[in-house]
Backbone of each chain as ProteinMPNN parsed JSONL, in Angstrom:
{"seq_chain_A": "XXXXXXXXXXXXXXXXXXXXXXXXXXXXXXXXXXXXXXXXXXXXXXXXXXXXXXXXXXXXXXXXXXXXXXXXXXXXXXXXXXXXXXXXXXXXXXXXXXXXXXXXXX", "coords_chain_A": {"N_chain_A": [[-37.631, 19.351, -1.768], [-34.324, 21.195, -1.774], [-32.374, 22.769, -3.956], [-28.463, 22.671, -3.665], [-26.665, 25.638, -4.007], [-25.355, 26.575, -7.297], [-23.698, 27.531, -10.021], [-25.109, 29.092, -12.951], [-25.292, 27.987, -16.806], [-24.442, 29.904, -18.183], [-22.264, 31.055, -16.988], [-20.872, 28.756, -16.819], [-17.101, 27.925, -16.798], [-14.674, 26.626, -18.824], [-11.905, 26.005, -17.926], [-12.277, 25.525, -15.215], [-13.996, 23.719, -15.507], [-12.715, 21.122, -16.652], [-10.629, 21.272, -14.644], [-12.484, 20.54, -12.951], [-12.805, 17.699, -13.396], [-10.379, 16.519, -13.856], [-9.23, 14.697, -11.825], [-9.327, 11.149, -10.481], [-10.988, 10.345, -8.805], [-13.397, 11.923, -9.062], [-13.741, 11.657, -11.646], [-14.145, 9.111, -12.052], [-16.902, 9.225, -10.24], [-18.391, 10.953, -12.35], [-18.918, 8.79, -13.77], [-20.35, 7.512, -12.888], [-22.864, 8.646, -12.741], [-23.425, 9.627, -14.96], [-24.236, 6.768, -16.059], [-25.931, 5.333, -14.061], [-27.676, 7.618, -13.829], [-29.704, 9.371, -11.282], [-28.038, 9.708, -7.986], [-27.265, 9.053, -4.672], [-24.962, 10.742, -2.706], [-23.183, 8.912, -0.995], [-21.919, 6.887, -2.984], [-21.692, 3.095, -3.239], [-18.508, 0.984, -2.942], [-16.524, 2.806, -3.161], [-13.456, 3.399, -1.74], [-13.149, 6.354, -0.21], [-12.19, 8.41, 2.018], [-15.288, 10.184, 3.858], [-15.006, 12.732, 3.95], [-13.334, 13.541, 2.377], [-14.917, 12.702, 0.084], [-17.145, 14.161, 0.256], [-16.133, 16.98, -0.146], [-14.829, 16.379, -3.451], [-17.5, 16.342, -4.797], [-18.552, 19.194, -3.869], [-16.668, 20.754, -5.466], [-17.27, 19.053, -8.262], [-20.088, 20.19, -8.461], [-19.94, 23.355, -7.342], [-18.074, 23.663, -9.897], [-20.661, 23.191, -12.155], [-21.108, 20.507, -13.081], [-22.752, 19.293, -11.802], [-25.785, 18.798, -9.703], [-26.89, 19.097, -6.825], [-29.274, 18.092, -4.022], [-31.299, 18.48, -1.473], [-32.401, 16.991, 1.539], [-33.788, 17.192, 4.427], [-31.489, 14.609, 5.686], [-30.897, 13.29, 3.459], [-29.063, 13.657, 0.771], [-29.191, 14.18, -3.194], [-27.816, 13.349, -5.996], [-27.142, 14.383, -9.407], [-26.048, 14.184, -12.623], [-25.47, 17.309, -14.525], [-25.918, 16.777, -17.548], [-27.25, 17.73, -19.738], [-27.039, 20.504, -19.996], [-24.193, 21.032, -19.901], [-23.569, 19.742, -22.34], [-24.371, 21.368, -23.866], [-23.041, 23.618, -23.503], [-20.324, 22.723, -23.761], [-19.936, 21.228, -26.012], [-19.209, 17.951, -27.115], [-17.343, 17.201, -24.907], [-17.998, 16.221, -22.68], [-18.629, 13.476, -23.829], [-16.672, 13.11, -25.057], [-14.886, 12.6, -22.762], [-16.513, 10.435, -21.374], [-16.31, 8.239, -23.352], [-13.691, 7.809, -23.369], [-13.274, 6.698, -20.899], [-15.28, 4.658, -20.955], [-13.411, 3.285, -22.632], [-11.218, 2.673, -21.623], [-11.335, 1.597, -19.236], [-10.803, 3.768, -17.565], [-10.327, 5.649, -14.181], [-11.736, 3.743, -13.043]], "CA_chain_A": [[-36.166, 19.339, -1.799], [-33.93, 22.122, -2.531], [-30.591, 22.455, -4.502], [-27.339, 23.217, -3.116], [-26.272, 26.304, -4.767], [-24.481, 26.277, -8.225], [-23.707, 27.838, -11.237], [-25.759, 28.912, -14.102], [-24.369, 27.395, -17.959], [-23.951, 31.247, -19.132], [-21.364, 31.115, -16.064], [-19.976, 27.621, -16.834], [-16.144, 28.207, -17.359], [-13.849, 25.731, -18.922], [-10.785, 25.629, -17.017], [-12.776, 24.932, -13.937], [-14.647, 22.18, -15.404], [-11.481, 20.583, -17.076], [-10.284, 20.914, -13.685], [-13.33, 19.362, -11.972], [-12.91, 16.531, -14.071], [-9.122, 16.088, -13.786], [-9.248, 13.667, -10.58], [-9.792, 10.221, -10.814], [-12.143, 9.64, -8.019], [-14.179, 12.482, -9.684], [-14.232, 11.13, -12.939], [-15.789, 8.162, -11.034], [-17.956, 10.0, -9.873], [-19.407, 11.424, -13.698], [-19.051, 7.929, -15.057], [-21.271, 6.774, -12.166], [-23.836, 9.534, -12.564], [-23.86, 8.769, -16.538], [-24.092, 5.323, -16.143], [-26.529, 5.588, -13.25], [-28.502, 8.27, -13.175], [-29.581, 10.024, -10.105], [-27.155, 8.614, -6.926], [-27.036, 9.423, -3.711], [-24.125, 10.974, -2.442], [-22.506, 7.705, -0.989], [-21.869, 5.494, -3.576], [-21.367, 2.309, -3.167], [-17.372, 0.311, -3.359], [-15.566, 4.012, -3.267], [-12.734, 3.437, -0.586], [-12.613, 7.369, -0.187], [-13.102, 9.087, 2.899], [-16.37, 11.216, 3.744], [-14.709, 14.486, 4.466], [-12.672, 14.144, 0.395], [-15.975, 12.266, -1.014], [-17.592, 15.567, 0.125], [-15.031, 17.907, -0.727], [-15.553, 15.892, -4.716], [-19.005, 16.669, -4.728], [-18.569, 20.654, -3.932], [-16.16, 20.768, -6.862], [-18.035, 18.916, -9.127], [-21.173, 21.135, -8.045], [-19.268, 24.109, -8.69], [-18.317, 23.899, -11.924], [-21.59, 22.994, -12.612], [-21.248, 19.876, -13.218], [-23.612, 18.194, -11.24], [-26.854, 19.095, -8.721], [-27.182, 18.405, -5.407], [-30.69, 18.363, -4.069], [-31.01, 18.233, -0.031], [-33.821, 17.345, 2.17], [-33.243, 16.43, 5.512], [-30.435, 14.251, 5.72], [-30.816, 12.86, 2.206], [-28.937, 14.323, -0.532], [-29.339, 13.284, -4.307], [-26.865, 14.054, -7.151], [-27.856, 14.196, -10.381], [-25.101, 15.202, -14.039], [-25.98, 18.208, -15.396], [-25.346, 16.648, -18.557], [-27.474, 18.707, -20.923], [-26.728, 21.551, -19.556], [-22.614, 20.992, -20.116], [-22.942, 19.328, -23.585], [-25.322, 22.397, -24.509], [-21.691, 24.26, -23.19], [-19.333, 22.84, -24.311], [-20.006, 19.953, -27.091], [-18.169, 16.853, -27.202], [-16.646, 17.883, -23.799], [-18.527, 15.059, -22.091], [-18.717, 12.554, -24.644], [-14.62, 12.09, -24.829], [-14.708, 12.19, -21.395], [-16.994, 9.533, -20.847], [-15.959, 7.267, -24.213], [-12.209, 7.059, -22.822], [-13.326, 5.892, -19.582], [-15.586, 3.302, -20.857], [-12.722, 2.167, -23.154], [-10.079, 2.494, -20.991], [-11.692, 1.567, -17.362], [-10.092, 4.524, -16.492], [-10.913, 6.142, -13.222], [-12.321, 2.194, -12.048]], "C_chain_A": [[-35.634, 20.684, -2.286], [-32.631, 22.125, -2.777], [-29.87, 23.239, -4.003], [-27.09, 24.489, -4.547], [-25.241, 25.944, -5.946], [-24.742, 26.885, -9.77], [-24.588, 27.852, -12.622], [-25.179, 28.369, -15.584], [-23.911, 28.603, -18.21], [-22.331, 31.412, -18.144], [-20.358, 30.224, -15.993], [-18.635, 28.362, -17.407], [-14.911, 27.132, -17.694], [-12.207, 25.226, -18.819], [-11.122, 25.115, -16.04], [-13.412, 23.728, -14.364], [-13.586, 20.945, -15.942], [-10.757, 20.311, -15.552], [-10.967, 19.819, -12.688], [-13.438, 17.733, -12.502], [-11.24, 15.882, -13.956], [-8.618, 15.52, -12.032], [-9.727, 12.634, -10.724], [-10.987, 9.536, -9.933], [-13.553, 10.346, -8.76], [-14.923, 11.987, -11.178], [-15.035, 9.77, -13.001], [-16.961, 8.169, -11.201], [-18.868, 10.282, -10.979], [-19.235, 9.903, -13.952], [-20.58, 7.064, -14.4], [-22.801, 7.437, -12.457], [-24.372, 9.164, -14.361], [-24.671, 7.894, -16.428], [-25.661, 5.132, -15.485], [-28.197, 6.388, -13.311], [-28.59, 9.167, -11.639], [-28.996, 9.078, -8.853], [-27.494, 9.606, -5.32], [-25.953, 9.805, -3.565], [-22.977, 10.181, -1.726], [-22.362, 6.945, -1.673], [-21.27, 4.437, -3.029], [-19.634, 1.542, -3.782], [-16.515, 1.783, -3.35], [-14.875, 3.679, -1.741], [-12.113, 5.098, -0.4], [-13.592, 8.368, 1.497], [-14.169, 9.961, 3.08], [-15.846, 12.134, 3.117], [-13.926, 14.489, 2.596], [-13.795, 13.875, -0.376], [-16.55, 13.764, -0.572], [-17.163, 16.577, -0.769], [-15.4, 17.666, -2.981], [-16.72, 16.801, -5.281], [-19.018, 18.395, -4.824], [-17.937, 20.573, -5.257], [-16.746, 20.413, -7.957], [-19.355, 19.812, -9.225], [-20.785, 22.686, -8.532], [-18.921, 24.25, -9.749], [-18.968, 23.877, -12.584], [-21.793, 21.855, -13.389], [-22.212, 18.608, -12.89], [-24.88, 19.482, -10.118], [-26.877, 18.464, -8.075], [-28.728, 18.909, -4.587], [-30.661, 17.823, -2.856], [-32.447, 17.869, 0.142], [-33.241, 15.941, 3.078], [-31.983, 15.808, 5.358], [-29.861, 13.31, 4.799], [-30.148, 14.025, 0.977], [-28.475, 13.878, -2.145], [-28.637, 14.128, -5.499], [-27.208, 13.14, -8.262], [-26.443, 15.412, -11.946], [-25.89, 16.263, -14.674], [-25.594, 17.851, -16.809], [-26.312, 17.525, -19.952], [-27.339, 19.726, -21.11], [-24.538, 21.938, -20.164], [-22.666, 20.311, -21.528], [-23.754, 20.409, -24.807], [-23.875, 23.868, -24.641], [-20.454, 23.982, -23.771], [-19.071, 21.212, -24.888], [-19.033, 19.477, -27.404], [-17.226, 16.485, -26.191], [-16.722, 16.357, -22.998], [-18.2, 13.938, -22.778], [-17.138, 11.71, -24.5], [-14.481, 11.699, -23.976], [-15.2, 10.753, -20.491], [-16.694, 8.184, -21.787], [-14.601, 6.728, -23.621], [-12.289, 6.212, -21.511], [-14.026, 4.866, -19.912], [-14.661, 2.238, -22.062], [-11.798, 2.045, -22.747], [-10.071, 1.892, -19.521], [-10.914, 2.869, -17.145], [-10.86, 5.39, -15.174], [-12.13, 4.684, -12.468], [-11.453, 1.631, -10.9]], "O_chain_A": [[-36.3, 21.327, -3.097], [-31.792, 21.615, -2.035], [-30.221, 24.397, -3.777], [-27.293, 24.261, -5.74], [-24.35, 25.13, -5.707], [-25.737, 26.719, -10.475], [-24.756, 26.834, -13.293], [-23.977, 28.316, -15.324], [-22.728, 28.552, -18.547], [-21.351, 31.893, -18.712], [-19.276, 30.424, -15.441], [-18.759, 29.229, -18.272], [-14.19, 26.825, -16.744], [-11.574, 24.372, -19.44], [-10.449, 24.15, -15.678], [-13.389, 22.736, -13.635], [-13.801, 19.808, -15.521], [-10.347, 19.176, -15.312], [-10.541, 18.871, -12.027], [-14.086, 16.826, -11.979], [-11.103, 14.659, -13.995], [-7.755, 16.03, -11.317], [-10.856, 12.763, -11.199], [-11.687, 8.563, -10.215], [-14.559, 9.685, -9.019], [-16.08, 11.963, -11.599], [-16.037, 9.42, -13.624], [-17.795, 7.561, -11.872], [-20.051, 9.98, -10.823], [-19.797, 9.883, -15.047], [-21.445, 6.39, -14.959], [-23.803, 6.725, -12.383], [-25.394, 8.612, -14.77], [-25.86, 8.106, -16.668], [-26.57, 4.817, -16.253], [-29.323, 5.992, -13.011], [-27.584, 9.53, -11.03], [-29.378, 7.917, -8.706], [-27.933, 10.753, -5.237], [-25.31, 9.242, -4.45], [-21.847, 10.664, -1.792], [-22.66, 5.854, -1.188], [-20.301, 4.661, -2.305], [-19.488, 1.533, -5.004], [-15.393, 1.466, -3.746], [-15.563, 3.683, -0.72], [-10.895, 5.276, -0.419], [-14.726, 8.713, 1.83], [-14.046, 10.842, 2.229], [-16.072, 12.423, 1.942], [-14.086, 15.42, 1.806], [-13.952, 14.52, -1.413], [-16.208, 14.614, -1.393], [-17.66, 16.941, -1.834], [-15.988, 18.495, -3.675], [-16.68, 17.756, -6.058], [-19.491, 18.888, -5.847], [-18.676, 20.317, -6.207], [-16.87, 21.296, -8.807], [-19.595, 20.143, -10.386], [-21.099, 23.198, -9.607], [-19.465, 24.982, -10.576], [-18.703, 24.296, -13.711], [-22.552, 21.955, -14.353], [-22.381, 17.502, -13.404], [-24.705, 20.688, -9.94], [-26.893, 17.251, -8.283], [-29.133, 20.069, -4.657], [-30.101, 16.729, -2.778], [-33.4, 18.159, -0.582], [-32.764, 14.817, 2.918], [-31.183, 16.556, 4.795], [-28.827, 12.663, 4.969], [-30.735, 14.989, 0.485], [-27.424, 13.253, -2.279], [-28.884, 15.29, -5.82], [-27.447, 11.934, -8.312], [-26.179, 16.605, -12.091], [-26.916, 16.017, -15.308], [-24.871, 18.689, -17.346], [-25.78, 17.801, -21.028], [-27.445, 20.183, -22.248], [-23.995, 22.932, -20.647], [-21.533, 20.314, -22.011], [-23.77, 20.343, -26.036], [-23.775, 24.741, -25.502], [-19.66, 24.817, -24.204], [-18.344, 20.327, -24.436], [-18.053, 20.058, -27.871], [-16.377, 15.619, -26.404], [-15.786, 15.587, -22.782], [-17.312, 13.287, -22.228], [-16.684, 10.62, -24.151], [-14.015, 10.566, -23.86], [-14.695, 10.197, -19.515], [-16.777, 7.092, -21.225], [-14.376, 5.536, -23.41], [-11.548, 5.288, -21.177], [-13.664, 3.851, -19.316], [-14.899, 1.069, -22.366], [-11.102, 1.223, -23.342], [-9.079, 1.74, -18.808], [-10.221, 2.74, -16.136], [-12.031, 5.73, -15.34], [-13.029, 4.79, -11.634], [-11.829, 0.643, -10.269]]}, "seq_chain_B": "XXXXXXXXXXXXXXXXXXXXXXXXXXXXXXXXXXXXXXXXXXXXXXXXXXXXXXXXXXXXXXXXXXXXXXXXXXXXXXXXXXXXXXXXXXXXXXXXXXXXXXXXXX", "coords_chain_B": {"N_chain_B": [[19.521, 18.84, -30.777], [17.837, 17.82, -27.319], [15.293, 16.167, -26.199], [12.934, 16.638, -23.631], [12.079, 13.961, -20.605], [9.04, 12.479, -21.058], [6.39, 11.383, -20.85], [4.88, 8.006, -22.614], [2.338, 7.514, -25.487], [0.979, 5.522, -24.661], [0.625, 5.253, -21.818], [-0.236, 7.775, -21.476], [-2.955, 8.971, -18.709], [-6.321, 9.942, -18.099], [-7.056, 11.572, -16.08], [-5.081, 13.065, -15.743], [-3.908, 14.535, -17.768], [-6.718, 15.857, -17.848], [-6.543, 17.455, -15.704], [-4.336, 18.693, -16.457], [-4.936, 20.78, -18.386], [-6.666, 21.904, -16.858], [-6.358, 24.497, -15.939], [-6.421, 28.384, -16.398], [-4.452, 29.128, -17.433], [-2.861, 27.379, -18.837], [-4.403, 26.253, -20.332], [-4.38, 28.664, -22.343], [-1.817, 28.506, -22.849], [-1.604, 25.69, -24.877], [-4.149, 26.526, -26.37], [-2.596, 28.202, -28.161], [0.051, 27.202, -29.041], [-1.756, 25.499, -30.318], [-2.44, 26.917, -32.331], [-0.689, 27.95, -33.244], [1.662, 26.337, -33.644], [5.142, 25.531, -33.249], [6.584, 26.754, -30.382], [8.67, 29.1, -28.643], [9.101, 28.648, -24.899], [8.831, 31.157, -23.83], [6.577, 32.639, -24.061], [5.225, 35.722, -25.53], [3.29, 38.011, -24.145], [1.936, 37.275, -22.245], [1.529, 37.855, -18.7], [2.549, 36.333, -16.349], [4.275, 34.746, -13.939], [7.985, 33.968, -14.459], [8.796, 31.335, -12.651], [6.453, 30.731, -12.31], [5.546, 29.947, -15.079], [6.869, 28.265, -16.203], [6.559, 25.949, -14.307], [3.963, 25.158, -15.301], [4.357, 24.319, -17.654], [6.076, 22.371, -17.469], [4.258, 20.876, -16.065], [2.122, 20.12, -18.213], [3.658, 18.893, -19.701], [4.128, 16.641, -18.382], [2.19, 15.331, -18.282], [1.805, 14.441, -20.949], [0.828, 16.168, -23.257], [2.387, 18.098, -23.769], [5.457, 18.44, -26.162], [9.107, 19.435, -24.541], [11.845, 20.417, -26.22], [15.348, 20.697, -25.681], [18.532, 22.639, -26.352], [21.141, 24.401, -25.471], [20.445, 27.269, -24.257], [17.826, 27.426, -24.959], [14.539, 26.113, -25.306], [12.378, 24.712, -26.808], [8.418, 24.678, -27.633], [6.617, 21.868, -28.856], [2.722, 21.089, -29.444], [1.228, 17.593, -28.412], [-0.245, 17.124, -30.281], [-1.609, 14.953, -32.678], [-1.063, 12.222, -31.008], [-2.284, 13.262, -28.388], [-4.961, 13.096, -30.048], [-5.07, 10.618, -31.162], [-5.116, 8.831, -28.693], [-7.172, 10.274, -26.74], [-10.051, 10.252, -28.258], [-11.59, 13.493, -29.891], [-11.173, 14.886, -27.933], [-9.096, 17.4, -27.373], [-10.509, 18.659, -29.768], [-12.87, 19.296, -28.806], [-11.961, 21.359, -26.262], [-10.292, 23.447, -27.715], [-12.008, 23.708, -29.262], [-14.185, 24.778, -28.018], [-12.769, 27.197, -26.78], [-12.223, 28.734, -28.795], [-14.923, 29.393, -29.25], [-15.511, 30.784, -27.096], [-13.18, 32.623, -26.231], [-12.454, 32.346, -23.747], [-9.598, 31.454, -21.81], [-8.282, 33.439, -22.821]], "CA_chain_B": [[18.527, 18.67, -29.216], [16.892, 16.614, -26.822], [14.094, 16.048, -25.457], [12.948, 16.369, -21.87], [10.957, 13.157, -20.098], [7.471, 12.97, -21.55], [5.246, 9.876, -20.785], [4.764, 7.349, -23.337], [0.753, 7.67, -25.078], [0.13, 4.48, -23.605], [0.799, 5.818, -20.254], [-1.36, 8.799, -21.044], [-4.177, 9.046, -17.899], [-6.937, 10.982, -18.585], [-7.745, 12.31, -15.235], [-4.157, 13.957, -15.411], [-4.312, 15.528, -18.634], [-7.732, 17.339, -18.066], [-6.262, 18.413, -14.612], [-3.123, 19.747, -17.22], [-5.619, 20.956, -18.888], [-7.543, 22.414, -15.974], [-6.244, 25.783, -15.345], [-6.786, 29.202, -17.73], [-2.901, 29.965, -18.177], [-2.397, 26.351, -19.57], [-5.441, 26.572, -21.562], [-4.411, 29.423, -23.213], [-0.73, 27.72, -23.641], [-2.734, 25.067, -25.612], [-4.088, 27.448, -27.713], [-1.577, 28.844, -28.785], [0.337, 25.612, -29.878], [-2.712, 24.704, -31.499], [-2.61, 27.965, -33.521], [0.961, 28.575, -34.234], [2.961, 25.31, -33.537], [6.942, 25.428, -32.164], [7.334, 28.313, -29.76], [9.765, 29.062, -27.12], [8.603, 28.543, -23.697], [8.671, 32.167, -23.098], [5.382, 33.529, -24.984], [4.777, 36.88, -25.329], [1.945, 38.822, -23.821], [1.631, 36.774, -20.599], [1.583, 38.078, -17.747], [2.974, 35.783, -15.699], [5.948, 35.117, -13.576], [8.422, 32.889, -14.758], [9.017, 30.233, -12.511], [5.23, 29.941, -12.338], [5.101, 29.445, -16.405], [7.934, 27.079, -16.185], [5.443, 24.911, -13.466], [2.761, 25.026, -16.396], [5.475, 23.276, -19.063], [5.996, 20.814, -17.005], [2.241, 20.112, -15.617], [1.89, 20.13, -19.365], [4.734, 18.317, -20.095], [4.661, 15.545, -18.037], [0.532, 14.544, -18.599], [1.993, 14.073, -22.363], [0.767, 16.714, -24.041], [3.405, 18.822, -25.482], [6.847, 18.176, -26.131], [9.419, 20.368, -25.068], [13.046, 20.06, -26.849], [16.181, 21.781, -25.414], [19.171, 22.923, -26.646], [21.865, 25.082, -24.878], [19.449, 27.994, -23.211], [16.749, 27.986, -25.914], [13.537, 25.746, -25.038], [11.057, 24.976, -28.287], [7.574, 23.44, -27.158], [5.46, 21.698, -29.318], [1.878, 20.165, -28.607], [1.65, 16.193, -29.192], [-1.761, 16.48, -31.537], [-1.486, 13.58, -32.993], [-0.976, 11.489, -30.209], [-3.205, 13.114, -27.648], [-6.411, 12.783, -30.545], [-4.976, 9.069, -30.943], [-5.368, 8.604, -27.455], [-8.36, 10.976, -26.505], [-10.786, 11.227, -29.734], [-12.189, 14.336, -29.214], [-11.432, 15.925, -26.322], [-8.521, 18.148, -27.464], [-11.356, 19.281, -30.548], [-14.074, 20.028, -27.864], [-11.584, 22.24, -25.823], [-10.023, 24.326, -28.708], [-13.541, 24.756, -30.169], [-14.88, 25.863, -26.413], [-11.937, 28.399, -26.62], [-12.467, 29.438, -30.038], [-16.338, 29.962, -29.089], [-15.732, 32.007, -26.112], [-12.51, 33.186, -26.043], [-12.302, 31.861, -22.591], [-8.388, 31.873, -21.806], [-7.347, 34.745, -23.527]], "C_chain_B": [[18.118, 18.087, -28.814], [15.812, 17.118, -26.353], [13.601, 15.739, -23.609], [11.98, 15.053, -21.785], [9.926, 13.575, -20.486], [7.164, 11.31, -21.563], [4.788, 9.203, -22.46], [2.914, 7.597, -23.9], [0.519, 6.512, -24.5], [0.308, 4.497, -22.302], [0.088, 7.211, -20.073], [-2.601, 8.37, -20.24], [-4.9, 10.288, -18.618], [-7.406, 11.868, -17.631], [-5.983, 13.22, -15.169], [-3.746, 14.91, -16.651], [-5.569, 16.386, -18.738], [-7.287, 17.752, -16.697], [-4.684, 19.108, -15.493], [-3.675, 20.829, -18.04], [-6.601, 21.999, -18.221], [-7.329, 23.673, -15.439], [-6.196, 26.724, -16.781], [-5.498, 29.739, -18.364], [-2.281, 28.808, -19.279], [-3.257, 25.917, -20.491], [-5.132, 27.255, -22.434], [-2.708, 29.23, -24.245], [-0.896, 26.916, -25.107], [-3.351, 25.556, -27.134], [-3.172, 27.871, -28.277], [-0.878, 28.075, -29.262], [-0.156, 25.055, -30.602], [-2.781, 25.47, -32.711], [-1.092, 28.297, -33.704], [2.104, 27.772, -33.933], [3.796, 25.588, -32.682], [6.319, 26.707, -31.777], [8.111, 28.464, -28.848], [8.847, 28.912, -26.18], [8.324, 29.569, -23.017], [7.755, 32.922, -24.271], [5.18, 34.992, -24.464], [3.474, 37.211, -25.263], [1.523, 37.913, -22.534], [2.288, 36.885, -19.576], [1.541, 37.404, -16.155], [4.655, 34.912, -15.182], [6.556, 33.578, -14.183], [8.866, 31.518, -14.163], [7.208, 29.85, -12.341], [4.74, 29.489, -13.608], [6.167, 27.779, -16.262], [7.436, 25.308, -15.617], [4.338, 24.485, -14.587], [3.393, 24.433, -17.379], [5.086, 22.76, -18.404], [4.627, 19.84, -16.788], [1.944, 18.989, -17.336], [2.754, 18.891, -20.366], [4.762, 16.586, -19.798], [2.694, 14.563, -17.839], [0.887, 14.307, -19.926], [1.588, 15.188, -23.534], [1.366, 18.166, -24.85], [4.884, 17.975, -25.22], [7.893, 18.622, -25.928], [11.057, 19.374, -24.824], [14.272, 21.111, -26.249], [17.498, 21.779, -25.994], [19.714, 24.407, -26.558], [20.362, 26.22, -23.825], [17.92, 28.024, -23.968], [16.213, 26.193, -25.726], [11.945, 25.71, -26.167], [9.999, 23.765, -27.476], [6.616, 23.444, -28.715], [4.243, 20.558, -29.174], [2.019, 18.862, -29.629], [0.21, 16.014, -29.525], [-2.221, 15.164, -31.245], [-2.028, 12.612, -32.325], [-1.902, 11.819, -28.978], [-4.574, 12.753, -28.28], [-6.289, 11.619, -30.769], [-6.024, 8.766, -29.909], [-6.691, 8.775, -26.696], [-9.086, 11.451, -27.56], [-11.592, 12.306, -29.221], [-11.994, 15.342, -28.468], [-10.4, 17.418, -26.774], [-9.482, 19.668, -28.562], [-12.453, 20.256, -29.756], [-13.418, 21.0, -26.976], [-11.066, 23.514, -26.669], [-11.218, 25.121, -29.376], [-14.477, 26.023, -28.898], [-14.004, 27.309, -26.563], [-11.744, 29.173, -27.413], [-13.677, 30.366, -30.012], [-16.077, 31.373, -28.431], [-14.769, 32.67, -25.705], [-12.04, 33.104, -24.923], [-10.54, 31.267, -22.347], [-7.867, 32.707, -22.226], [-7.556, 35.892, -22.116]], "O_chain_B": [[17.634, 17.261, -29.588], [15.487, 18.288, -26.151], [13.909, 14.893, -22.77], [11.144, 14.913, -22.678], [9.623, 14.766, -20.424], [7.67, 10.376, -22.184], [4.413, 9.962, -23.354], [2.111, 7.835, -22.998], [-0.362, 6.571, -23.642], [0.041, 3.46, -21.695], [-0.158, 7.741, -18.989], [-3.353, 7.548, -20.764], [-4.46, 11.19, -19.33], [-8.069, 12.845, -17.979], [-5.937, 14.111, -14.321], [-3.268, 16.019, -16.412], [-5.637, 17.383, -19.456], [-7.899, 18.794, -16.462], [-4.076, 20.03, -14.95], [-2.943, 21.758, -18.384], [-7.238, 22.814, -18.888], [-8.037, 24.034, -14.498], [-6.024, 26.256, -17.906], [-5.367, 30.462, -19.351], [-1.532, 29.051, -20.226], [-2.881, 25.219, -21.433], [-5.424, 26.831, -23.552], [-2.401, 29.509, -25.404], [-0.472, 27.331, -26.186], [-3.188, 25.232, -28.311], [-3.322, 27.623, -29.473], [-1.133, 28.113, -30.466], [0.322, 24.284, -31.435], [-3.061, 25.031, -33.826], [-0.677, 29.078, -34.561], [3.261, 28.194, -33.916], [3.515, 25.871, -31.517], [5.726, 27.512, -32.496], [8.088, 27.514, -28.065], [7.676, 29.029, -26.542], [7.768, 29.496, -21.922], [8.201, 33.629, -25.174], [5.017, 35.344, -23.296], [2.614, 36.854, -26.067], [0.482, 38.244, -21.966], [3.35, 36.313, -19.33], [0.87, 37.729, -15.175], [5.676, 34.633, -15.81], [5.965, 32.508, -14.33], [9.259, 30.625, -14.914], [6.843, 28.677, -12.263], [3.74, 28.772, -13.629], [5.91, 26.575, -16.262], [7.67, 24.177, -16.045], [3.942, 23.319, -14.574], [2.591, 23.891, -18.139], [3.89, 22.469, -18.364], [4.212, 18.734, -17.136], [1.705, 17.796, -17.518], [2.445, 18.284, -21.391], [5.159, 15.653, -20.498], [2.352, 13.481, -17.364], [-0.086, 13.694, -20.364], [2.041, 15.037, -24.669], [1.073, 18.866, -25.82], [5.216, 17.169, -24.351], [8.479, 18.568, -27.01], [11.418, 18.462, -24.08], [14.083, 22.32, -26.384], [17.78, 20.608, -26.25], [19.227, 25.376, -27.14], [19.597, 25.805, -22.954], [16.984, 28.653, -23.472], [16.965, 25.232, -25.886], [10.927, 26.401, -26.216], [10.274, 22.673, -26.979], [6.148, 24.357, -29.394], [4.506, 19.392, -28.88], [2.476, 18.763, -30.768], [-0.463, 15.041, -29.185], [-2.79, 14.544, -30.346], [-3.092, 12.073, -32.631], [-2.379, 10.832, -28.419], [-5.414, 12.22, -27.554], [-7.378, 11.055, -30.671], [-7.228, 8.54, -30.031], [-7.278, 7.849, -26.137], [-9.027, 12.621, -27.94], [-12.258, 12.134, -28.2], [-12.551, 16.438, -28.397], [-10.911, 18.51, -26.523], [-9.382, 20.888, -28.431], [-12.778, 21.427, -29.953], [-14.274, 21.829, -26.668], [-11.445, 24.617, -26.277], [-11.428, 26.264, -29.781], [-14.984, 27.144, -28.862], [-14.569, 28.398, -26.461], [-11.203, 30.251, -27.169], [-13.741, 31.521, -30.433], [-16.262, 32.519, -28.842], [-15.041, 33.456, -24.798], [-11.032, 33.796, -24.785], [-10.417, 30.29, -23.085], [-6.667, 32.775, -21.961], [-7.045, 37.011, -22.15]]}, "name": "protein", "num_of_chains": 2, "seq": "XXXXXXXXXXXXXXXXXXXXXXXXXXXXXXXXXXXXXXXXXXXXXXXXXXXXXXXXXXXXXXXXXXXXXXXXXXXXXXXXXXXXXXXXXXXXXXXXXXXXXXXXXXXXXXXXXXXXXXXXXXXXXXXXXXXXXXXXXXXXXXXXXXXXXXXXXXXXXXXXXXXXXXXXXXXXXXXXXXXXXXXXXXXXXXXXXXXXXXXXXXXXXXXXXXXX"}
C-alpha cells in the first residue's frame, strides 16, 4: 500500500486543522476514526455525496489529520492521532469529549 | 450600549466555532482578547482590509465567542471565556497554548 501524500507534524499548522475540523460531517468523520479505528473511506449511514465525502477526506488529509493508504481500488483511513496530540495537546481530546457529550456532529 | 446578536451557550455548535476558529487572522484576534481583554474592533498592526476584518467579528461573533458591544461609532469586543470553557473544556486552553508555543498567528 502506499499513502496519499500529506503533511509532516513539524508542518502541522493550527488554523488549518481548526479549520479541518470545523465541519460537521468532518468531525464525523474524526469521531468515527477515534471510535473505530482504521475505516475505509465509505463509511457506513453518512447521507453525503461521494464527490463532498471525498473532497472531506483531502482536507482532513491535509492538515494532517488523518492517512490515507491506497492500493488498488481500496483506500484505508486511519487518525493521525499521536501525531496531532504530540502537536498540539488537548486539541483532540476537547474535540472528541464534546462530541461524545454532546452527540454533536451525529 | 448594546449588544449585537450573539447565540445563546446552549446553542453553541462546535463544528462552527472551530471553523471561527479556523482561519490565522481570527486566531490571532483570539489572542489578543485572550491577552489584553476589551478592544476596539479596529486592532492595530493588522494588515488587513477593513471590510474583510469586520467579516472576522462577525464569523467570530456569531459562533459565540466574543461579544461585541456598540455604542454610537465606537465598537468594544470582548471574548466570552467563561462561557466558551463552560461549554468546550479545553479547547480554547489547547489553542492559546498552541499559539503561545509557536507563535503561529502572529
Amino acid at each position: 500500500m502506499r499513502a496519499l501524500p500529506q503533511p509532516q507534524p513539524e508542518d502541522f499548522d493550527l488554523a488549518t486543522v481548526m479549520h479541518a475540523l470545523g465541519d460537521p460531517v468532518r468531525l464525523e468523520l474524526v469521531r468515527r476514526l477515534a471510535a473505530e479505528g482504521e475505516t475505509t473511506c465509505s463509511p457506513e449511514g453518512l447521507t453525503v455525496p461521494r464527490s463532498t465525502l471525498s473532497n472531506h477526506w483531502r482536507i482532513l488529509r491535509e492538515a494532517g489529520a488523518i492517512t490515507v493508504r491506497v492500493s488498488g481500488k481500496t483506500r484505508l483511513v486511519t487518525l493521525r492521532r499521536a501525531e496531532l496530540d504530540a502537536r498540539f495537546p488537548l486539541l483532540l481530546r476537547a474535540v472528541l469529549d464534546e462530541i461524545a457529550a454532546s452527540g454533536s456532529g451525529r
